[in-house]
N, C-alpha and C positions, 0 to 999 in steps of 0.2 A: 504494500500500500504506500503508496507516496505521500510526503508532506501536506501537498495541498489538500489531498482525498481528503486524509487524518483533521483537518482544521476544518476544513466542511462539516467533517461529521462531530467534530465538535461544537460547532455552533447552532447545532440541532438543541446541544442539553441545556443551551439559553437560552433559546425559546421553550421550551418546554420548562424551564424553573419559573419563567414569568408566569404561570397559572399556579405554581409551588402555592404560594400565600392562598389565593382563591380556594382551591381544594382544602387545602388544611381547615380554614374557614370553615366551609362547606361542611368539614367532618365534625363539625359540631359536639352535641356532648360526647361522642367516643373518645376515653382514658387515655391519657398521651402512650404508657409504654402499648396495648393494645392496639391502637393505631398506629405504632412501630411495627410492630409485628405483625397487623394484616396486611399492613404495606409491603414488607419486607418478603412475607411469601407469594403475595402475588406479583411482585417483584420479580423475585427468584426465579417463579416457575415461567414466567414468561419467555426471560434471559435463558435459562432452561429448555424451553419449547423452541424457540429461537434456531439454537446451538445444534438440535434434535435433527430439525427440518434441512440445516445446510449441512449435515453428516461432521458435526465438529464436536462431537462428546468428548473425545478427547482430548477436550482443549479446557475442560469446566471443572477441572481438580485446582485449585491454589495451593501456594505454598504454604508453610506452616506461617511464612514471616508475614507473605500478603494477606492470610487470613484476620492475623492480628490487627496486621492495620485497616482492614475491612471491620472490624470492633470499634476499633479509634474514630474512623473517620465515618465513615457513610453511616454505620450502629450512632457511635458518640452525637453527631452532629444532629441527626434526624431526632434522636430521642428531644435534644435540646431547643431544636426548633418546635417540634410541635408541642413542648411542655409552654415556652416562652408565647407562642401562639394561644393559649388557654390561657397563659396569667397575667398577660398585657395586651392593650388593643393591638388588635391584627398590622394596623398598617404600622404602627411605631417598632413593635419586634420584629416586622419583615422587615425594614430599612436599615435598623441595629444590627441583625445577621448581615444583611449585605454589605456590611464593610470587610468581606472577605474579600474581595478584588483588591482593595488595597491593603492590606493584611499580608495577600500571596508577593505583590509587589516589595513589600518591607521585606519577607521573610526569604526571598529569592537573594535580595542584594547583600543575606549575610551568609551565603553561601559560600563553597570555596571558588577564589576565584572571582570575589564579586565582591563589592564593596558598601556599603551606605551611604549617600550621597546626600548635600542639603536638600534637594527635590522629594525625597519621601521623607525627611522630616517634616517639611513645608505640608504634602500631601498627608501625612499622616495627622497634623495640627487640624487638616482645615475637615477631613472626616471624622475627627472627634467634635470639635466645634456643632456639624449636624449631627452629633449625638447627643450632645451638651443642648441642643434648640430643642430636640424631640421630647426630651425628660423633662424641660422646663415650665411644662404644665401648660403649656399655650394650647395644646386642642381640648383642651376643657376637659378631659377625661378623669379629673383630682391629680395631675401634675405629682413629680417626684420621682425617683425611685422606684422601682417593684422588681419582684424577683422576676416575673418574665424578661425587665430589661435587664438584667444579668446575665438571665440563661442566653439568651440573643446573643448576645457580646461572647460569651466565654463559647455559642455552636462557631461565632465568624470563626474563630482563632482554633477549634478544632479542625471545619473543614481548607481554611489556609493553610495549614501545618501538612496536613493529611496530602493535602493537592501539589503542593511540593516536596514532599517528601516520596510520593508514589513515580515521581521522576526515577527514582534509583530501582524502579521494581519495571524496567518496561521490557523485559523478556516473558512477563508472566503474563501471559493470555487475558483481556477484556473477557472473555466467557467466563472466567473461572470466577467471577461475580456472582454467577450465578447461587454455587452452593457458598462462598460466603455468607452472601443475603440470608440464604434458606439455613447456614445456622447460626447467624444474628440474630434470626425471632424466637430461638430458644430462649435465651435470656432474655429476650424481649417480653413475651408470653411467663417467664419466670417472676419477672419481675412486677409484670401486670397483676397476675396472682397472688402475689406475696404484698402489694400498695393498695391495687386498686379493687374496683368492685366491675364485673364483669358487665360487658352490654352489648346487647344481640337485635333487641327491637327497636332498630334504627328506620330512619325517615327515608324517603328516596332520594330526596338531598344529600344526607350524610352517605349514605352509600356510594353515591355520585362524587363525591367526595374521598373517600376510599379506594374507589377502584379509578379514579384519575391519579390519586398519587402514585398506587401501586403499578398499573400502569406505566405512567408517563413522567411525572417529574420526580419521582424515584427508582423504576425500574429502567425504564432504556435510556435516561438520563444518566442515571450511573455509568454507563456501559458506554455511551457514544462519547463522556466529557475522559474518561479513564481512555479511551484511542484516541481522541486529542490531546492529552498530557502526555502521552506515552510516544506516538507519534506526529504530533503535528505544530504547527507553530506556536509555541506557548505565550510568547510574548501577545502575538495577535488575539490569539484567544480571549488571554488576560482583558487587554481594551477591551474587545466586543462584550466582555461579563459585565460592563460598566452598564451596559445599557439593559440589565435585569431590573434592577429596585426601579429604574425609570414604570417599565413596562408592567411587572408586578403590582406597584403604585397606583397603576392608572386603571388596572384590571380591578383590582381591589373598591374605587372609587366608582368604577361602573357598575360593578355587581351591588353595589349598597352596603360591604363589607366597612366601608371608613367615610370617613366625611371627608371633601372636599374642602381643603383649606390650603392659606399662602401658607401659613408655618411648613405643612406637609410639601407643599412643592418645593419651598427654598430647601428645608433637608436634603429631600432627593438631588437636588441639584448640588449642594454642595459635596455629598457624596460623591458625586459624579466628577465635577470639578476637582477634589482631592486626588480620586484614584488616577487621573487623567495627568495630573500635577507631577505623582509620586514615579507615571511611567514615561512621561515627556523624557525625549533623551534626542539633541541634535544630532542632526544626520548630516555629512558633507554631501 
């Protein structure tokens, strides 16, 4: 597969995270680890069915090492977002997560070989700043602090870490996603059991909402954005994820999930301005 393919098909898992927020939404009262875990197997088995159809089974074993970072990252990150999604308005902890792009930017340039530059300190100031405007109680929601803005902030810096770090695993197969997924909802389902209280009589909403994530902006999402990290131009990528919180934002705002306000737009924006800041780099 060549570079350009690889970046193509990575910019499939951008579009498909911009309805990320919508869906989670959508999944309504379903238990955050619960709705990890129904995500996760119908995730899996898709990626799974997938792998079946093009005669690639043998490509769906992970390592023990990718395994784990399939714990860390896609398990860690999911759990956090959809918990942060239940504990604070939807659009404030979708925007808070989204300073993953410039997060991977930061965490890229202390790589070896790579340096830290005034430009992602700069980019780094001016995406916290729209995190500092989100919290500061301007959309009327009683303002402050909440553990969802926490959990948000601490999924960006899981799946940042994770998305560069799976740079040193790009011999190990996109399919082998598959049975990760399918046993990350063991503990997922473990853990739902042991916190929370089980729920079954869901709305057609919330189901809609379930099988969109499982589906789409966690099952083939994982799998198309893992062949662009692994193959394809990461730096491009990078920018193009800039314009997720944009479009997630606006989807959020049409479906009746948040209110339309300037606070919410200048975040978004600033976000965006930040990550754009941290990754400007002149070219002769």
């Amino acid at each position: 597969m060549s570079s350009r393919s690889a970046t193509l098909i990575g910019f499939i898992a951008i579009l498909l995270w911009s309805t990320l927020a919508l869906f989670a939404a959508m999944s309504g009262r379903v238990p955050p680890f619960q709705l990890v875990g129904m995500t996760f197997v119908i995730g899996g088995l898709l990626i799974l069915a997938i792998a079946t159809v093009r005669g690639e089974l043998r490509r769906v074993m992970p390592t023990p090492a990718s395994f784990a970072l399939g714990l860390y990252g896609p398990f860690g990150d999911t759990a956090l977002y959809y918990a942060a999604m239940k504990t604070a308005p939807a659009a404030e902890a979708n925007l808070i997560h989204y300073l993953w792009p410039l997060l991977i930017v930061l965490f890229a340039a202390l790589l070896p070989g790579a340096r830290l530059k005034p430009r992602h300190l700069i980019g780094a100031l001016i995406g916290l700043a729209a995190t500092a405007l989100l919290i500061s109680g301007g959309l009327g929601t009683g303002g402050g602090i909440s553990l969802g803005h926490g959990l948000a902030a601490l999924g960006a810096f899981v799946w940042a870490s994770y998305s560069v770090i799976s740079r040193r695993f790009s011999t190990v197969p996109s399919e082998s996603l598959s049975v990760t997924m399918l046993g990350c909802a063991i503990p997922a389902f473990a853990c739902h059991f042991a916190f929370e209280t089980t729920l079954w009589s869901l709305t057609s909403v919330e189901w809609g909402g379930v099988l969109g994530l499982g589906l789409g902006a966690i099952g083939l999402a994982f799998v198309v954005w893992d062949i662009g990290m692994k193959k394809g131009d990461v730096a491009l990528l990078g920018v193009a994820s800039y314009a997720a919180p944009v479009l997630s934002t606006i989807i959020l705002v049409i479906a009746g999930y948040a209110p339309a306000s300037w606070l919410l737009a200048v975040s978004c924006l600033l976000i965006v301005v930040g990550a754009l800041v941290a990754s400007w780099e002149r070219r002769p």
